[in-house]
C-alpha positions as CSV (number, residue, x, y, z in Angstrom):
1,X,89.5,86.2,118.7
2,X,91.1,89.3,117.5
3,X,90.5,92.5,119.2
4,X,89.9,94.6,116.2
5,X,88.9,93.6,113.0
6,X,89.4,94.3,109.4
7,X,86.6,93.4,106.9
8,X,86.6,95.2,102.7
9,X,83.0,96.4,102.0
10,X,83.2,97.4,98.5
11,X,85.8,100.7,98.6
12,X,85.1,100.7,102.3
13,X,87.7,99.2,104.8
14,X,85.7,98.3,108.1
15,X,87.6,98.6,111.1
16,X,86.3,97.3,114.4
17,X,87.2,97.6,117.9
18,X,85.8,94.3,119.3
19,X,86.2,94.1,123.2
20,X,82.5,94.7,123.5
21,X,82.4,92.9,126.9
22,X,84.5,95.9,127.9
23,X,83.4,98.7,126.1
24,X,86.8,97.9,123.4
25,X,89.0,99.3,126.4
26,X,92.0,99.6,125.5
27,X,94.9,97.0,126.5
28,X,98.6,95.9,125.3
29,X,97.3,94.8,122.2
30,X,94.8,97.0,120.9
31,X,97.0,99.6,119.4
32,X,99.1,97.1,117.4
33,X,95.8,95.7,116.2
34,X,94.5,98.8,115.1
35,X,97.6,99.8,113.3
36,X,97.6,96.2,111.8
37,X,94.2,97.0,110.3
38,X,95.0,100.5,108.9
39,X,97.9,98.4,107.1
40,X,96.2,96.0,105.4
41,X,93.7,98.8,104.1
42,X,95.9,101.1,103.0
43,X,97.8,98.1,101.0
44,X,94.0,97.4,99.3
45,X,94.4,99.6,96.0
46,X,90.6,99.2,96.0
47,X,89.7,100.1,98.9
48,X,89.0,104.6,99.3
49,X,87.6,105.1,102.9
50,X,87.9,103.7,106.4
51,X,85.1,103.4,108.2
52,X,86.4,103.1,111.9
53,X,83.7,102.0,114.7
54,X,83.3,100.0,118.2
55,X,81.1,96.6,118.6
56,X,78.6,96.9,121.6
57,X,77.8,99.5,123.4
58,X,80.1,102.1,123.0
59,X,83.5,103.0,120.8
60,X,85.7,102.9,122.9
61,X,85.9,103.9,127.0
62,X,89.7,104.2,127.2
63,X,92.3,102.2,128.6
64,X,91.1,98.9,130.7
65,X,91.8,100.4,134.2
66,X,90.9,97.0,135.3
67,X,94.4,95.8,134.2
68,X,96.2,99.2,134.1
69,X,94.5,100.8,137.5
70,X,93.2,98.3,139.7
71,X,95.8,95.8,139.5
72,X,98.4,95.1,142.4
73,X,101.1,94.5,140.0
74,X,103.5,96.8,138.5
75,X,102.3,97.3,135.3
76,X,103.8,99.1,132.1
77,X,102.1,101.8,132.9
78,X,102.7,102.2,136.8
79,X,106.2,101.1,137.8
80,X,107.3,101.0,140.8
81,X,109.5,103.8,142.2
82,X,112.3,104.6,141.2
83,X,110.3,105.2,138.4
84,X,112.2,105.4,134.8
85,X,110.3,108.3,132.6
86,X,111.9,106.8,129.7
87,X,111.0,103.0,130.0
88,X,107.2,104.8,130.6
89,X,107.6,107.1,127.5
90,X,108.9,104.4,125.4
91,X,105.8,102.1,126.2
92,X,103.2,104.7,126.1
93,X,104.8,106.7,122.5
94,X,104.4,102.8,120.8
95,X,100.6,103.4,121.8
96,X,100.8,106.7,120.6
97,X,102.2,106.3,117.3
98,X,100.0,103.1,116.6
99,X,97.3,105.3,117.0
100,X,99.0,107.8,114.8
101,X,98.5,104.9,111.9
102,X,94.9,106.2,111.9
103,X,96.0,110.0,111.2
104,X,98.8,108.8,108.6
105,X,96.7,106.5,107.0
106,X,96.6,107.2,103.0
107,X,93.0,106.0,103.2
108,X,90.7,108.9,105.0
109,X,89.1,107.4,107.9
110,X,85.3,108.4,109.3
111,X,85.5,107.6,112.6
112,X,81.8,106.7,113.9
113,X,80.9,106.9,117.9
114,X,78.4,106.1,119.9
115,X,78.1,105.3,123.6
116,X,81.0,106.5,124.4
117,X,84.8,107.7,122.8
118,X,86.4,108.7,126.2
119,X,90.1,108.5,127.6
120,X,92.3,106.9,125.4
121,X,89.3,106.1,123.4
122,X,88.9,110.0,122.3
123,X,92.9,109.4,121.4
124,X,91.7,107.0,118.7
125,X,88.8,109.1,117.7
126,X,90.8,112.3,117.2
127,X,93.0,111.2,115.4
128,X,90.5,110.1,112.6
129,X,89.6,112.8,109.7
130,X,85.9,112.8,110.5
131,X,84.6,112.1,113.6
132,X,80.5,111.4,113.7
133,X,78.9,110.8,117.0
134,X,75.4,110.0,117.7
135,X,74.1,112.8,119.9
136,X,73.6,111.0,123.2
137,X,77.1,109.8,122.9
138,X,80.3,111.2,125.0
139,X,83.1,112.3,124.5
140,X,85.6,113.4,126.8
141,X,89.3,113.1,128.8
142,X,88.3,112.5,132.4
143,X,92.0,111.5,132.9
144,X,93.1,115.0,133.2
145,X,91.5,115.3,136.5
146,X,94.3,112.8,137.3
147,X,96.3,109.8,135.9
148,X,96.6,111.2,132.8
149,X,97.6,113.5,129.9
150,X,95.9,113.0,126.4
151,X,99.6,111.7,124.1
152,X,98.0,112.1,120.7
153,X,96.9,115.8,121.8
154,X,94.7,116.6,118.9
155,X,92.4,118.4,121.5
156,X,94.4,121.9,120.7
157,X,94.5,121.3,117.2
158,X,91.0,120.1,116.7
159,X,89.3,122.6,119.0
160,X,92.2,125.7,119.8
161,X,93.5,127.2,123.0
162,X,90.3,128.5,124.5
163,X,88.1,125.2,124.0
164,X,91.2,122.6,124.7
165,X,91.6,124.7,127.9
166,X,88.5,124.0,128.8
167,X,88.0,120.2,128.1
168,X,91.3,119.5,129.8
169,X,91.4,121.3,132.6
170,X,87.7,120.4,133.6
171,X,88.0,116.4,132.3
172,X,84.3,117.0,131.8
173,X,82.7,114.6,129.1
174,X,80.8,116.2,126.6
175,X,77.7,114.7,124.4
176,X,77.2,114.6,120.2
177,X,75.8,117.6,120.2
178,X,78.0,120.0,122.4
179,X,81.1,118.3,120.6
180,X,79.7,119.4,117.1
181,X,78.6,122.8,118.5
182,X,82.4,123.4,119.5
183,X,84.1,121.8,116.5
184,X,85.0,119.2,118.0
185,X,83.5,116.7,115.7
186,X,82.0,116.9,111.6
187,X,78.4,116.0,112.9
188,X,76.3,114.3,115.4
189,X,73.1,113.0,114.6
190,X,69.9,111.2,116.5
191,X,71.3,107.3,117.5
192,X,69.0,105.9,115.0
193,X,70.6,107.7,112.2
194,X,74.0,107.2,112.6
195,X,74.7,104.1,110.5
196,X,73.0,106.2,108.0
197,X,74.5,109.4,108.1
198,X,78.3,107.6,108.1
199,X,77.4,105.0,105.4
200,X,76.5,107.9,103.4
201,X,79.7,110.4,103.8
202,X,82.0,107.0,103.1
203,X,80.2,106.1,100.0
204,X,80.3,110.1,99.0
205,X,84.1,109.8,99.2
206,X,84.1,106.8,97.9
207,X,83.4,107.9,94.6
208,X,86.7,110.2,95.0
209,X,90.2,108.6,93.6
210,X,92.2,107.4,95.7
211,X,95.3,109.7,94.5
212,X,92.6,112.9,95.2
213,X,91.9,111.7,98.8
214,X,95.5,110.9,99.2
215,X,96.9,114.3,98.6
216,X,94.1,116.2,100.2
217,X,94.8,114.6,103.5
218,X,98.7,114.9,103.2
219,X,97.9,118.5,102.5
220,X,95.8,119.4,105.1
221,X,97.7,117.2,107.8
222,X,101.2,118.6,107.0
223,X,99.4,122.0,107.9
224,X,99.0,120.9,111.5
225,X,102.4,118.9,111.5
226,X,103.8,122.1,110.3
227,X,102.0,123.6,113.8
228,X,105.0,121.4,115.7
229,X,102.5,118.2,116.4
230,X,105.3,116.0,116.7
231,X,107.0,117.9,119.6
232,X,103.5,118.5,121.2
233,X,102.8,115.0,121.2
234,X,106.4,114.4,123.0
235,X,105.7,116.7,125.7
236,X,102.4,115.3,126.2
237,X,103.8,111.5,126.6
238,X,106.1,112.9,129.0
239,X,103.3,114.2,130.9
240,X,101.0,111.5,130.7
241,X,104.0,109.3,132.1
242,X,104.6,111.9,135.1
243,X,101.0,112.0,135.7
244,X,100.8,108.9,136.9
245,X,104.0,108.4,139.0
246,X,103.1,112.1,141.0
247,X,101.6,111.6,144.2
248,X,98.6,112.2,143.2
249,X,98.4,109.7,140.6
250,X,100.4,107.0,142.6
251,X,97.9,107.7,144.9
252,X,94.9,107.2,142.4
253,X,96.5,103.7,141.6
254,X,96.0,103.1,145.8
255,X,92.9,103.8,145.5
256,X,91.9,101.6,142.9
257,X,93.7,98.8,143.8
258,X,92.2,99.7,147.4
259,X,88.4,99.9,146.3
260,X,88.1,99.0,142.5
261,X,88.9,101.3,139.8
262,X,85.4,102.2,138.9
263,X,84.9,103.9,142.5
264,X,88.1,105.4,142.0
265,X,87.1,106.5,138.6
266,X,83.9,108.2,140.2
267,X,85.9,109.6,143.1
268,X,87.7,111.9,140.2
269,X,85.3,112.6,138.2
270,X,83.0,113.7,141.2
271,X,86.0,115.8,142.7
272,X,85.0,114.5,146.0
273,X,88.7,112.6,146.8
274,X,91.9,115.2,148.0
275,X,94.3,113.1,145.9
276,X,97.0,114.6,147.5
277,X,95.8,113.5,151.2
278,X,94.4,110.7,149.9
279,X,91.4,110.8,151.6
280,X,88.0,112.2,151.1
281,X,87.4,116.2,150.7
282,X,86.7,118.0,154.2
283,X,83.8,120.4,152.6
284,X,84.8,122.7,155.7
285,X,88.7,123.3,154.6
């Protein structure tokens, strides 16, 4: 069964993360999937818009830390040491640029979340044109608290300095509503409206030629390129790569191996866990 799916809806080009039973994580083959889709709609003269969305419960929680974190093995994404930053950045920049097929995409893609867009799923999100959440859903990169450094980094060129700061150095997740509220995203609407509201912007640009939407996108996106995206989006790969081979992250991957990732996961996002130590926070010292 393919992990993400392509369907034409008229002008509209459906794309679908479909690991529901996972909340679409995010494994070795997502990305190429994803950029697969994008492919096939942007070689559809009739189709205008994208309409990019997760099956279940959520769009997309991020990478499958059952694979990636818990795991014993050495994975792609923790070797063991001596690590080699450059076998790392070549594995994670693929992801990173087969996300990228979503933010060079011809077609303009309306990126609809609900549940949750968090991790490397807010990677996928952000790089859409139009991001509409419903307004319980979250958004957020928890990662940064440790194990991880967003690659695509459209948080500083979405939000600016100040608001980036803030999202990244806390890892908080934010809801619909505080992420329109901050820029973040176009709109968020009540749950029961989204299909609604996003059906309707798509079929609004639908109407649009596909030359018009074309050059307006180019336009607007070689404004931030122009901003030096490319070399952000190096430096951030790097990162994300020594992120997880620091102590603290090799430690992370200890303890997820040691007690599941999902404790680990709320360890971090609790800030209850010295990751340098290893061991829990002394609220004394």
């Amino acid at each position: 069964m393919a992990k993400v799916v392509y369907e034409k809806d008229g002008r509209i080009g459906r794309i679908t993360l479909n690991r529901p039973d996972v909340m679409n994580a995010i494994d070795d083959e997502v990305p190429q999937e994803l950029a697969d889709c994008v492919a096939r709609a942007n070689a559809d003269a009739g189709v205008h818009v994208i309409i990019l969305s997760g099956a279940g419960a959520a769009f997309c929680a991020g990478y499958d830390l059952t694979y990636y974190a818990q795991s014993k093995e050495r994975v792609s994404v923790a070797q063991s040491m001596p690590w080699d930053p450059m076998q790392d950045y070549a594995f994670m920049m693929r992801n990173t640029e087969l996300f990228m097929s979503v933010w060079r995409s011809y077609r303009p893609v309306v990126c609809k979340v609900h549940g949750f867009a968090v991790a490397g799923g807010s990677d996928i999100a952000l790089c859409s044109d139009l991001v509409v959440m419903a307004e319980d859903a979250q958004i957020g990169y928890m990662p940064a608290r440790v194990w991880g450094c967003p690659t695509t980094a459209m948080w500083v060129y979405r939000l600016g300095p100040e608001q980036a700061k803030r999202m990244l150095f806390t890892g908080d997740k934010i809801d619909g509503r505080e992420a329109q509220r901050i820029g973040l995203v176009h709109k968020a609407v009540a749950p029961e409206k989204l299909d609604a509201e996003v059906e309707a912007l798509a079929a609004r640009m639908a109407t649009v030629p596909v030359n018009q939407l074309m050059m307006q996108k180019l336009m607007i996106n070689q404004a931030i390129e122009a901003m030096g995206l490319k070399q952000t989006q190096m430096f951030a790969t790097i990162f994300d790569g020594v992120t997880r081979h620091s102590p603290e992250g090799y430690n992370f991957k200890l303890r997820a191996e040691e007690v599941g990732w999902k404790e680990a996961v709320r360890n971090r996002d609790k800030g209850d866990w010295d990751w340098t130590a290893n061991r829990p926070i002394n609220p004394g010292g």
